[in-house]
GUMARMI-976623 format. One record per residue: residue number from 1; residue in three letters; x negated, y negated, z of N, C-alpha, C in turn. Coordinates in steps of 0.05 Angstrom, whole numbers, plus 5000, padded with zeros to 4 digits. Example, Ala and Ser with C-alpha at 12.3 -4.5 7.8 and 13.67 -1.06 7.14 Angstrom:
+-----+-----+------+------+------+-------+-------+-------+------+------+------+
|   i |  aa | n_px | n_py | n_pz | ca_px | ca_py | ca_pz | c_px | c_py | c_pz |
+-----+-----+------+------+------+-------+-------+-------+------+------+------+
|   1 | ALA | 4736 | 5114 | 5156 |  4754 |  5090 |  5156 | 4736 | 5066 | 5156 |
|   2 | SER | 4743 | 5045 | 5142 |  4727 |  5021 |  5143 | 4742 | 4999 | 5157 |
+-----+-----+------+------+------+-------+-------+-------+------+------+------+
This chain:
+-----+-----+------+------+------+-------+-------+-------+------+------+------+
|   i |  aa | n_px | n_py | n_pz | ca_px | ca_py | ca_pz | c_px | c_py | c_pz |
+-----+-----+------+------+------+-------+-------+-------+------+------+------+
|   1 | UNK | 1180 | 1823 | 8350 |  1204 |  1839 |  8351 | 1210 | 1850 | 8323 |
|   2 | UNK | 1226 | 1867 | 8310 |  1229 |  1880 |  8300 | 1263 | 1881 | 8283 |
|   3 | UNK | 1254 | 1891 | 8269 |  1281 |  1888 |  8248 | 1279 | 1912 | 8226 |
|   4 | UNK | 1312 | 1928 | 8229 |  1317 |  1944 |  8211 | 1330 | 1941 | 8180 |
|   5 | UNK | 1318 | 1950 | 8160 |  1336 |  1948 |  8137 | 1342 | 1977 | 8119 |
|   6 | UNK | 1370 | 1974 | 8105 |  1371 |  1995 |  8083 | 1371 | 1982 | 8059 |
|   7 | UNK | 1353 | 1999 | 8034 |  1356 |  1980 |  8016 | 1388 | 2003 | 7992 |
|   8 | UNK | 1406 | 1988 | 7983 |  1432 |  1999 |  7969 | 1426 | 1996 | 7939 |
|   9 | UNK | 1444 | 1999 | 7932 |  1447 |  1995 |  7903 | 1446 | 1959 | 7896 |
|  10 | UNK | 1436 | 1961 | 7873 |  1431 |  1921 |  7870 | 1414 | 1908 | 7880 |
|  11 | UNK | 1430 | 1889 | 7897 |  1415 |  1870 |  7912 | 1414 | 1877 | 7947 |
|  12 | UNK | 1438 | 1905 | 7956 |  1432 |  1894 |  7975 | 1409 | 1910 | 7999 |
|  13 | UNK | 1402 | 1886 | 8010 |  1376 |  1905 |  8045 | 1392 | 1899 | 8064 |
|  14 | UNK | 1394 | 1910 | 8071 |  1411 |  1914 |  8100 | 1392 | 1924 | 8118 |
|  15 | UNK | 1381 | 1891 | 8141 |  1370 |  1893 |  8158 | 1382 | 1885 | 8184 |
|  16 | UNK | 1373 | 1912 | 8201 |  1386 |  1910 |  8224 | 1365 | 1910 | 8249 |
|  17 | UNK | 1367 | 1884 | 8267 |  1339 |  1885 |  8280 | 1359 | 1898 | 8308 |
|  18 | UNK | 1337 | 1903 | 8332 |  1341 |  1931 |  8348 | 1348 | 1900 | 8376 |
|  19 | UNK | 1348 | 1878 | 8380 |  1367 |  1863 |  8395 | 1378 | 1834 | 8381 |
|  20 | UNK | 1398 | 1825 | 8397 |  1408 |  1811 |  8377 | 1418 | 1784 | 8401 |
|  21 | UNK | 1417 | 1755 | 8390 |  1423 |  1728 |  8405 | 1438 | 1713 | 8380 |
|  22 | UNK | 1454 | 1705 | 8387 |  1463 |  1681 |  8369 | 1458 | 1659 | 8374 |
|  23 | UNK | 1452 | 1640 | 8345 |  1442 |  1603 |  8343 | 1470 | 1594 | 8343 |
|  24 | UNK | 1469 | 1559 | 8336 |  1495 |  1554 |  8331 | 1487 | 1539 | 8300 |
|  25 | UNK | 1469 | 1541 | 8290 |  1466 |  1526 |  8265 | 1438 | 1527 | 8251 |
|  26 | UNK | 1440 | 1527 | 8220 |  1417 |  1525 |  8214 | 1393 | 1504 | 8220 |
|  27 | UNK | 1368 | 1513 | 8223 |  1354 |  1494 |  8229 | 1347 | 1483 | 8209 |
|  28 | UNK | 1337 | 1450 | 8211 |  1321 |  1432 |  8191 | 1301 | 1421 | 8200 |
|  29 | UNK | 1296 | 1409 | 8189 |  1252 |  1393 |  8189 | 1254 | 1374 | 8213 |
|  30 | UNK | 1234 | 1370 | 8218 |  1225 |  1369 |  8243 | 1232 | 1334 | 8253 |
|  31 | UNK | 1237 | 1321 | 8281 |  1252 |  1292 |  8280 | 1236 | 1286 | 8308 |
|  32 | UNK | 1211 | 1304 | 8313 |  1199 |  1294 |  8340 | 1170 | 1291 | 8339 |
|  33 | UNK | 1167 | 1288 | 8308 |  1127 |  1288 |  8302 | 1116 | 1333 | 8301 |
|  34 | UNK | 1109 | 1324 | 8287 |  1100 |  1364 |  8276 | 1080 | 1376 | 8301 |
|  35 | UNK | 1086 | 1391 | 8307 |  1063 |  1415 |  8320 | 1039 | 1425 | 8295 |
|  36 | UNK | 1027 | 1440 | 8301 |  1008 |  1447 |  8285 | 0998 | 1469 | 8303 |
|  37 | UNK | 0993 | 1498 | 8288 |  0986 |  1522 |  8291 | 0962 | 1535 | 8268 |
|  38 | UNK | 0948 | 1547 | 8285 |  0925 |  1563 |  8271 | 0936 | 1594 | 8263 |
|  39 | UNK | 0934 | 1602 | 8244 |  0946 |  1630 |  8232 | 0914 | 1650 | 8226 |
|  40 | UNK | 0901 | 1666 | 8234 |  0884 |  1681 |  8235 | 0900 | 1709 | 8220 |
|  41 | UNK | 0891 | 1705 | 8186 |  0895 |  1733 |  8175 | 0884 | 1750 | 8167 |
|  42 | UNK | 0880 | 1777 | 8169 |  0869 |  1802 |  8169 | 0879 | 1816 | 8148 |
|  43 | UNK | 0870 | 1824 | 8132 |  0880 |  1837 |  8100 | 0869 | 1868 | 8102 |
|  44 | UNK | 0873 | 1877 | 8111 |  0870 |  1911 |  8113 | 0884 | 1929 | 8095 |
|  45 | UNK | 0895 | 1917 | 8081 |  0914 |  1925 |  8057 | 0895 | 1919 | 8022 |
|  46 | UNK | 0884 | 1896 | 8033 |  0873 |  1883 |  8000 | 0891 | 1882 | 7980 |
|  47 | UNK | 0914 | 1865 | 7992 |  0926 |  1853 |  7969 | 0916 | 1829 | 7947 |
|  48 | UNK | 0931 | 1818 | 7930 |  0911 |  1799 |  7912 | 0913 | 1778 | 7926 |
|  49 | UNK | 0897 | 1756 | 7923 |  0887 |  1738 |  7926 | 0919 | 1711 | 7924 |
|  50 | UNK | 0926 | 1727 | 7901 |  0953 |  1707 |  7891 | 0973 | 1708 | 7917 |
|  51 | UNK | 0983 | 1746 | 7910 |  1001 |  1748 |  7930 | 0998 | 1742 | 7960 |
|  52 | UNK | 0980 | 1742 | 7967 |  0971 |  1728 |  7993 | 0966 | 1693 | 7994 |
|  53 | UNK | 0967 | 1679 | 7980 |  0976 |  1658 |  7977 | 1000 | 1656 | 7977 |
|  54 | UNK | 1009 | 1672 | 7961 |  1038 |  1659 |  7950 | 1057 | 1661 | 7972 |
|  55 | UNK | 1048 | 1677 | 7994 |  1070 |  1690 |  8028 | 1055 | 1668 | 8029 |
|  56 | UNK | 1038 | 1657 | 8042 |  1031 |  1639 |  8062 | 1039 | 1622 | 8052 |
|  57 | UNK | 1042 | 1605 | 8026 |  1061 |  1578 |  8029 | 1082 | 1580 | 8031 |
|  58 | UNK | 1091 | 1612 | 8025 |  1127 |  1614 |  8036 | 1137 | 1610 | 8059 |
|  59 | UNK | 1112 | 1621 | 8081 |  1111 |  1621 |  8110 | 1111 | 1591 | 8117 |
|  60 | UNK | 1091 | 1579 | 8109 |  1085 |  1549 |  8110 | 1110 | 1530 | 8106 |
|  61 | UNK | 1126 | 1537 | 8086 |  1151 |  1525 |  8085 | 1168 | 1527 | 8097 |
|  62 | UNK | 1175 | 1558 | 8109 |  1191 |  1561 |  8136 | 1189 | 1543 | 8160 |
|  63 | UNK | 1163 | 1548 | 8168 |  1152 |  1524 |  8191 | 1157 | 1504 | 8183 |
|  64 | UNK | 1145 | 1503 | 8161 |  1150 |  1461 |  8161 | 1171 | 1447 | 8166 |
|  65 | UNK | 1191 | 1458 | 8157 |  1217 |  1455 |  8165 | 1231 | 1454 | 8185 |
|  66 | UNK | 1220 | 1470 | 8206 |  1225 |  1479 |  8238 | 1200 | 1450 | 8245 |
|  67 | UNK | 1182 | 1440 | 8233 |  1165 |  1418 |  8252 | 1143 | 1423 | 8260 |
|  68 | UNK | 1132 | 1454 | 8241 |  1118 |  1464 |  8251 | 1097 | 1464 | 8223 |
|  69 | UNK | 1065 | 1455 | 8229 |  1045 |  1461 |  8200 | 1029 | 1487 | 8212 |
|  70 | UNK | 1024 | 1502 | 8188 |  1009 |  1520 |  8187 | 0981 | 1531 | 8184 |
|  71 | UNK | 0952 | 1517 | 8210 |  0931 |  1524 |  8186 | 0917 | 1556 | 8181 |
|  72 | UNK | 0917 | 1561 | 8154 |  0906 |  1593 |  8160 | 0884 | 1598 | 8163 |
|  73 | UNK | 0874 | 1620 | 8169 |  0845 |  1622 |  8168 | 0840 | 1656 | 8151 |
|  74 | UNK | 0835 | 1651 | 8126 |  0838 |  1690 |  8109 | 0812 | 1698 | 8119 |
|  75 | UNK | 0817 | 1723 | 8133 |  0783 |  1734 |  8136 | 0782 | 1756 | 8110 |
|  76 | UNK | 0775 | 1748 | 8102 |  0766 |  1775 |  8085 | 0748 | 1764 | 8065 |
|  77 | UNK | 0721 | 1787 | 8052 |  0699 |  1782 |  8036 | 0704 | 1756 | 8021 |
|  78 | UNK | 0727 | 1763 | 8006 |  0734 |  1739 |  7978 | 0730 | 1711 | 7981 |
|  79 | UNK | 0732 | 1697 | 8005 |  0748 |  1673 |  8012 | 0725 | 1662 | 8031 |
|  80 | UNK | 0728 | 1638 | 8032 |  0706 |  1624 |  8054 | 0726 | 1622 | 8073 |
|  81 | UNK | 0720 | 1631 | 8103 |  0735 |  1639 |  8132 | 0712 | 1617 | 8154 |
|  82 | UNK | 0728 | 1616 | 8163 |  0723 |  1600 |  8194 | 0705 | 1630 | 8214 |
|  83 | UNK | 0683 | 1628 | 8210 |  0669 |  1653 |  8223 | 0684 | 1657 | 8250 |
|  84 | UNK | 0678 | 1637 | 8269 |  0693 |  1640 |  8300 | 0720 | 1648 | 8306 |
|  85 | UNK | 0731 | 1623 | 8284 |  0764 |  1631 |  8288 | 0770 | 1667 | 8281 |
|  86 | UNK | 0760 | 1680 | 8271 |  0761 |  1707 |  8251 | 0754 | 1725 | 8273 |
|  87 | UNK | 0740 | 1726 | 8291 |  0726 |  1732 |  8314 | 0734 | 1731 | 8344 |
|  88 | UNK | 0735 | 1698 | 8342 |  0739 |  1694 |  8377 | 0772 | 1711 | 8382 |
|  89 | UNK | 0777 | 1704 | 8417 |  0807 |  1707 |  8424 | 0817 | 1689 | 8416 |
|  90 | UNK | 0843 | 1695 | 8408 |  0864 |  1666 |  8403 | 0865 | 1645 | 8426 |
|  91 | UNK | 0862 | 1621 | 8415 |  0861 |  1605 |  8438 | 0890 | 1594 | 8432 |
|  92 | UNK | 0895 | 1568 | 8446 |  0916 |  1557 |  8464 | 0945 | 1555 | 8437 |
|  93 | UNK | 0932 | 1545 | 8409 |  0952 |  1550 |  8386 | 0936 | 1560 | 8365 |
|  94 | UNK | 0938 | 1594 | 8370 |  0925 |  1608 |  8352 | 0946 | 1635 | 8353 |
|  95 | UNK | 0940 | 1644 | 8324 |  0961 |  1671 |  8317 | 0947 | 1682 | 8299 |
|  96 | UNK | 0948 | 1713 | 8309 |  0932 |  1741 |  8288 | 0959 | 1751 | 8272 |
|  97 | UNK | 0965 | 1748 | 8252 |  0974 |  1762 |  8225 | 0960 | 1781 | 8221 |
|  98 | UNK | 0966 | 1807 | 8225 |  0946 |  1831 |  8212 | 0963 | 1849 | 8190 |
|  99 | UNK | 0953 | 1832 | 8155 |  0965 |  1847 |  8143 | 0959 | 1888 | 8140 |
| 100 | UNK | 0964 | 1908 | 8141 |  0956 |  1929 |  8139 | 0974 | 1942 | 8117 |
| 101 | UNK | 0969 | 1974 | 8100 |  0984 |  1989 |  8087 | 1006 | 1996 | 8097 |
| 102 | UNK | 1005 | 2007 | 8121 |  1019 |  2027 |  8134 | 1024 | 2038 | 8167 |
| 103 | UNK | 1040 | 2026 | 8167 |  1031 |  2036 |  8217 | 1039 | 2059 | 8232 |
| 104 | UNK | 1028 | 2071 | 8240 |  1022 |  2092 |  8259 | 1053 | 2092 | 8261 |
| 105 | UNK | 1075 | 2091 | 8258 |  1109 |  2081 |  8265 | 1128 | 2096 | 8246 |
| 106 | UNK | 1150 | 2093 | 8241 |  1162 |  2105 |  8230 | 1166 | 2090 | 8203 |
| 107 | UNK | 1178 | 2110 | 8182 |  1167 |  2102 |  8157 | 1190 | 2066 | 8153 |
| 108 | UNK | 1210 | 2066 | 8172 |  1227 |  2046 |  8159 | 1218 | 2017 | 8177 |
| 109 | UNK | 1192 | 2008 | 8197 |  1187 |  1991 |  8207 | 1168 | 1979 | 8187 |
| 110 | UNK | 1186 | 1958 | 8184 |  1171 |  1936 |  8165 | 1142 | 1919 | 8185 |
| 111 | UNK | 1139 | 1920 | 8205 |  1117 |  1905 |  8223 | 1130 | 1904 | 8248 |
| 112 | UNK | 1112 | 1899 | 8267 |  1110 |  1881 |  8291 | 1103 | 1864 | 8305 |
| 113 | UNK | 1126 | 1847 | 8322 |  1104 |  1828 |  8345 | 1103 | 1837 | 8368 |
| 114 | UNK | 1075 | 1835 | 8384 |  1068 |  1840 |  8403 | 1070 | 1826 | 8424 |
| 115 | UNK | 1090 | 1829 | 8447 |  1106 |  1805 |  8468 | 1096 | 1832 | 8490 |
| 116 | UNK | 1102 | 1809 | 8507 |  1107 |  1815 |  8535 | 1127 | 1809 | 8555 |
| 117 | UNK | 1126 | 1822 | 8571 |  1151 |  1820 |  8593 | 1162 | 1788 | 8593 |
| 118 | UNK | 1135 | 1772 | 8598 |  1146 |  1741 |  8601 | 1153 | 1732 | 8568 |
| 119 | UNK | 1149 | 1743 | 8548 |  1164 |  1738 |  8525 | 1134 | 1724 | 8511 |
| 120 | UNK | 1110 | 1729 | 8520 |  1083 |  1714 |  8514 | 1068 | 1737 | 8489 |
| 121 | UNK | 1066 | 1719 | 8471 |  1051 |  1742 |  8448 | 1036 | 1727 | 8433 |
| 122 | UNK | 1010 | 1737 | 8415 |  0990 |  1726 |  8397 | 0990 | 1742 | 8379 |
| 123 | UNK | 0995 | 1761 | 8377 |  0985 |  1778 |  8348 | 1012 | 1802 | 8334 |
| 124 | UNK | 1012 | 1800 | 8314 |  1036 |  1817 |  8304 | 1019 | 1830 | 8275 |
| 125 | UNK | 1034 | 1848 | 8267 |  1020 |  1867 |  8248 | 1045 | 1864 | 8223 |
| 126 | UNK | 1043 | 1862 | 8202 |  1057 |  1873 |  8182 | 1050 | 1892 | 8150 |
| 127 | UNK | 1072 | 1907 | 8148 |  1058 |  1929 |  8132 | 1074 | 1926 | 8106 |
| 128 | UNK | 1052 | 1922 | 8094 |  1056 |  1914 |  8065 | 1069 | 1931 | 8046 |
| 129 | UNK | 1058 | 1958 | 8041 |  1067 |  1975 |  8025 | 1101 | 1978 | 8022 |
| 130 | UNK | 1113 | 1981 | 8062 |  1139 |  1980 |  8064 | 1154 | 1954 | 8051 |
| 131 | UNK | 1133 | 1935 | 8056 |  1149 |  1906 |  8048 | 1151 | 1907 | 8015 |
| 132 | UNK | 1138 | 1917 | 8001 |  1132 |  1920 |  7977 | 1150 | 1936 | 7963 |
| 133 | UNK | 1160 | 1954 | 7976 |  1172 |  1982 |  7972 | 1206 | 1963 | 7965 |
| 134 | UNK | 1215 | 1944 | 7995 |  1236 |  1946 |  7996 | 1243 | 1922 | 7985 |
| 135 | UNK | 1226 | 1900 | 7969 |  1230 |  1881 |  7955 | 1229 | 1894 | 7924 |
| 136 | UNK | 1209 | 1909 | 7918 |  1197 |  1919 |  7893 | 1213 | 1938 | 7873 |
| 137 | UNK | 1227 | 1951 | 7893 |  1251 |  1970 |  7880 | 1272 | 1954 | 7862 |
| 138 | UNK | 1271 | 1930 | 7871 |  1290 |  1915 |  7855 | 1278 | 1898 | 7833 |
| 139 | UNK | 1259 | 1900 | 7835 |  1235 |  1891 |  7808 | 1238 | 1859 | 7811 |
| 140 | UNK | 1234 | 1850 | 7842 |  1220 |  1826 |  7844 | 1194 | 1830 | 7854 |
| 141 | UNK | 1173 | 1805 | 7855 |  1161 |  1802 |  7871 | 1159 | 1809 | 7897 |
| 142 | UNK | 1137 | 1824 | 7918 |  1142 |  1823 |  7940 | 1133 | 1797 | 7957 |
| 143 | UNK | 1110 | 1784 | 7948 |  1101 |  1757 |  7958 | 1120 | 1739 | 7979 |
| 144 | UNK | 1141 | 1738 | 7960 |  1171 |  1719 |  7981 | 1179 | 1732 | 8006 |
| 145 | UNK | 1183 | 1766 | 8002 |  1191 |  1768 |  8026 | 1168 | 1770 | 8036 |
| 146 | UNK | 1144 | 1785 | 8034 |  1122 |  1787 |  8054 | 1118 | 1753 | 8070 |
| 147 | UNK | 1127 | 1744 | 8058 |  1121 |  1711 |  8075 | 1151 | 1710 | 8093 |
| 148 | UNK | 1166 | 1710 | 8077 |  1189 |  1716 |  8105 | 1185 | 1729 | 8119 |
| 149 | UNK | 1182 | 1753 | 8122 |  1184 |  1778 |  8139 | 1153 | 1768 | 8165 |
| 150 | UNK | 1133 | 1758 | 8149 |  1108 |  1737 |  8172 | 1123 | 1716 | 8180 |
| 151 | UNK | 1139 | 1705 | 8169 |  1150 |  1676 |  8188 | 1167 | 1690 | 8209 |
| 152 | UNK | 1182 | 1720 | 8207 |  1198 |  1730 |  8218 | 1189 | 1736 | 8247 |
| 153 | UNK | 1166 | 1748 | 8243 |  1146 |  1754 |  8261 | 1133 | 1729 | 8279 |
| 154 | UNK | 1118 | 1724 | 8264 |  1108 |  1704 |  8278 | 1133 | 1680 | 8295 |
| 155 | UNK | 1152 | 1672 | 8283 |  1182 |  1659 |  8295 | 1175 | 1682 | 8330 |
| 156 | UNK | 1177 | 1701 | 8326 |  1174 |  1729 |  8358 | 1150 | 1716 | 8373 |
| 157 | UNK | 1128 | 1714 | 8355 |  1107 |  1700 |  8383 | 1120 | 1666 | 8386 |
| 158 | UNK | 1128 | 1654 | 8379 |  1130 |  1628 |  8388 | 1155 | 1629 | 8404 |
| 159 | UNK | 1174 | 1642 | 8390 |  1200 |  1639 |  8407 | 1208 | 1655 | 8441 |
| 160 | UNK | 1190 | 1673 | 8437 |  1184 |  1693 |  8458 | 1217 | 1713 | 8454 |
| 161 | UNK | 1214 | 1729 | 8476 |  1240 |  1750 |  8478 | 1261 | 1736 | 8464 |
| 162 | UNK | 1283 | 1755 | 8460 |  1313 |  1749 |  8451 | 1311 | 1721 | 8428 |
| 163 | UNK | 1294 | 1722 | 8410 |  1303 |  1710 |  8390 | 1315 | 1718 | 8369 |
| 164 | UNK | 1327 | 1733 | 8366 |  1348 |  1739 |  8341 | 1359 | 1724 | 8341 |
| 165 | UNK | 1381 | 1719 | 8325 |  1404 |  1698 |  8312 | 1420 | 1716 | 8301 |
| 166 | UNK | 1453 | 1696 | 8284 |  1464 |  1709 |  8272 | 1459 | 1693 | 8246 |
| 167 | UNK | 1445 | 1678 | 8240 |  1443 |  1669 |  8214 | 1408 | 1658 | 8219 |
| 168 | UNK | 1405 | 1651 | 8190 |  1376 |  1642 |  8194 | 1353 | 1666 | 8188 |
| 169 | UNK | 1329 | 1652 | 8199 |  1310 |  1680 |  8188 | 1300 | 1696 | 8207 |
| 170 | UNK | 1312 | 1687 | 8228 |  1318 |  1716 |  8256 | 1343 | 1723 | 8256 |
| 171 | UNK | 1358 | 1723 | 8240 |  1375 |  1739 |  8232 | 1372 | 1766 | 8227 |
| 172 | UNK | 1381 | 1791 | 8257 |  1382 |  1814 |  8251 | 1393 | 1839 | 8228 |
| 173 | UNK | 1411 | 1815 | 8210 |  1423 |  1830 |  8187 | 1418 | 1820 | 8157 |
| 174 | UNK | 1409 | 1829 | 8145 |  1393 |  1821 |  8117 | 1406 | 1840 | 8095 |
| 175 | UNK | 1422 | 1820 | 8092 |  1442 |  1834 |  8061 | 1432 | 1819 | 8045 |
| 176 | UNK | 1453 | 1822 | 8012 |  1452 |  1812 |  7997 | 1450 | 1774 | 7998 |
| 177 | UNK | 1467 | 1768 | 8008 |  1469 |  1746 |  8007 | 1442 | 1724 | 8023 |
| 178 | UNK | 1425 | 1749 | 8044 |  1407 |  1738 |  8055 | 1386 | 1742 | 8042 |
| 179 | UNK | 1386 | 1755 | 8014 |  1355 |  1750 |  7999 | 1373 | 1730 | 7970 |
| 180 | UNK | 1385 | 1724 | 7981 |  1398 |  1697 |  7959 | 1384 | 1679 | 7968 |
| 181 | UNK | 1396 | 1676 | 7998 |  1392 |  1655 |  8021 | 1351 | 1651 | 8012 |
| 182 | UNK | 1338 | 1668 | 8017 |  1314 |  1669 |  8011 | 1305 | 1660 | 7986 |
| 183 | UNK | 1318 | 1668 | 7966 |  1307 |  1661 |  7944 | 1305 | 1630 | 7929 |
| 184 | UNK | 1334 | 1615 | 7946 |  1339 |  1582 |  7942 | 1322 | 1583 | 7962 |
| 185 | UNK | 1310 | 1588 | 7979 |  1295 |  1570 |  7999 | 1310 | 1570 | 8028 |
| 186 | UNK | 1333 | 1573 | 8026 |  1357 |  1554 |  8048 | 1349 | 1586 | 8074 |
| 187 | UNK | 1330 | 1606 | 8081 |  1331 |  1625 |  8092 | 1306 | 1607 | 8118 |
| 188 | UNK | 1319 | 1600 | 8143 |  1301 |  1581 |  8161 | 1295 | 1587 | 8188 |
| 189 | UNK | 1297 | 1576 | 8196 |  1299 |  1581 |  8230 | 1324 | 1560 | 8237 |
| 190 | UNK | 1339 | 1569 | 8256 |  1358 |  1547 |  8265 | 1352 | 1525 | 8279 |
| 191 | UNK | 1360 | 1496 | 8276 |  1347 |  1470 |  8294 | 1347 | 1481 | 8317 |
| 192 | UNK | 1356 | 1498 | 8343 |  1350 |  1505 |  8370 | 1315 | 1520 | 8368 |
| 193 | UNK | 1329 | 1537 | 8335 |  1300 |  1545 |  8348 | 1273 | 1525 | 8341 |
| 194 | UNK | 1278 | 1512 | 8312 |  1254 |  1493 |  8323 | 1243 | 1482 | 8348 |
| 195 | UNK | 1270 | 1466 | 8355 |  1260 |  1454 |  8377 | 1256 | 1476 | 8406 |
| 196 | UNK | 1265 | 1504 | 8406 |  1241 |  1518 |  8429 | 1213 | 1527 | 8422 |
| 197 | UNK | 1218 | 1532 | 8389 |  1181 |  1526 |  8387 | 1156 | 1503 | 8385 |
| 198 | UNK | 1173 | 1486 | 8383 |  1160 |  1461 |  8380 | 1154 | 1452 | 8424 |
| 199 | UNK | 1174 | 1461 | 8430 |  1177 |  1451 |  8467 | 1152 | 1471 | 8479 |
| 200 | UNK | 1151 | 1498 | 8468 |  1133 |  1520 |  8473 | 1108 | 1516 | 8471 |
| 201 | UNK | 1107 | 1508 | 8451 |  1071 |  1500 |  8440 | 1072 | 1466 | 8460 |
| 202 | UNK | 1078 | 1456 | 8456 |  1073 |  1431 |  8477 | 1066 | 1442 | 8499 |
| 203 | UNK | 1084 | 1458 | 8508 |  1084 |  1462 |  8543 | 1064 | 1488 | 8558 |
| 204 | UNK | 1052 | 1494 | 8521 |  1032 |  1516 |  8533 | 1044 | 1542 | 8534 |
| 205 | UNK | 1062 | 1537 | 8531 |  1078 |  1571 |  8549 | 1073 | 1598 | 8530 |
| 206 | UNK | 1061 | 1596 | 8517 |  1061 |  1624 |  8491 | 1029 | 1636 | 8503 |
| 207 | UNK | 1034 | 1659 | 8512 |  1011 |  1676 |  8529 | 1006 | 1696 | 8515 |
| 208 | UNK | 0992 | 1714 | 8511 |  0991 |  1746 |  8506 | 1001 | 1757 | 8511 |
| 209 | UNK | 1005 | 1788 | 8514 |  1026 |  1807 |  8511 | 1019 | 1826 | 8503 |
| 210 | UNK | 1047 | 1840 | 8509 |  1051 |  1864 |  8492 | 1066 | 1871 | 8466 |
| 211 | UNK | 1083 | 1896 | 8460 |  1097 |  1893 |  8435 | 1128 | 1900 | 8433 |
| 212 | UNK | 1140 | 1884 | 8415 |  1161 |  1891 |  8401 | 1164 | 1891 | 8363 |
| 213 | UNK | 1180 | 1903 | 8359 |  1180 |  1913 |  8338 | 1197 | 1902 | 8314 |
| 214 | UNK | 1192 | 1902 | 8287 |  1214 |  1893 |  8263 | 1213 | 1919 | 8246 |
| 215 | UNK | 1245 | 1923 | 8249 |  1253 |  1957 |  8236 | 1259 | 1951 | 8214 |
| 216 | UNK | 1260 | 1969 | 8182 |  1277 |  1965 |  8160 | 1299 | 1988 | 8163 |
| 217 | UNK | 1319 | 1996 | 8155 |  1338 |  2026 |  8162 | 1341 | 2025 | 8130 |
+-----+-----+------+------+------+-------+-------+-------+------+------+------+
């Protein structure tokens, strides 16, 4: 699913995603034993080596927190890759991250996840350059958010349909205060939603699909 932002004067992005659900609280680390997920990433962008680390332990920290570990698999020349995993279909807890420049979409969609009617999805796309653009103007790093904005995503394949929130990191509105929230760390998934991603992956229920989208305005 998808999410819009404007970036203002300063600090603030004002993201506004295109549906919206409310949590009732932030989520914390996990109190029922961890899940564990396979992350299959695609670098079609060729970012560095660093900054692509540095999102995936940001991502990794999001999860962990929700109860969830992350293992990745980087396909690209640089890196020793899991040949199969890089290749095969996603199996039963597997997820395609496809980092890219730029998507066939309008210039203010930061990425997408790809769901289906039953809310079942494996693969989501995110586009770097935009992520780069709307962190970078402010002369941070983009690394932090590109790992939010993948936990954002990927949160869409596990959680299925109508996961937005009003707080948290499906939170459809991303102001100032929510790249604060990001920058201490404290930017999560809410305890409900841990525990429907953690109930999800137990119970099998995360299928293939089709797509929805994350807008910036």
């Amino acid at each position: 699913m998808g999410f819009r932002g404007t970036l203002a004067v300063g600090l603030l992005v004002v993201v506004v995603l295109w549906t919206l659900r409310g949590q009732a609280m932030v989520g914390a680390g996990d109190d029922e034993g961890g899940s564990t997920i396979t992350v299959v990433v695609n670098d079609s962008a060729h970012i560095s080596l660093s900054t692509l680390s540095q999102s995936e332990l940001e991502a990794s920290r999001i999860f962990r927190n929700a109860g969830i570990n992350i293992v990745w698999v980087d396909c690209r020349g640089e890196t020793v890759v899991v040949e199969d995993a890089c290749h095969r279909v996603p199996g039963t807890d597997d997820f395609v991250l496809h980092i890219v420049s730029n998507g066939k979409t309008s210039s203010d969609i930061l990425g997408i996840a790809f769901l289906g009617e039953d809310g079942g999805g494996r693969y989501s796309d995110v586009f770097f350059n935009r992520v780069e653009q709307a962190y970078g103007e402010l002369g941070e790093s983009a690394s932090q958010l590109l790992g939010a904005v993948a936990a954002h995503e990927l949160g869409h394949l596990l959680l299925g349909s109508y996961a937005h929130s009003y707080i948290g990191i499906m939170n459809p509105h991303w102001k100032a205060e929510t790249l604060r929230q990001m920058d201490r760390g404290s930017l999560l998934f809410t305890r409900e939603q841990a525990e429907l991603m953690r109930a999800r992956l137990r119970r099998g229920e995360i299928r293939l699909a089709s797509t929805e989208r994350l807008k910036v305005e």
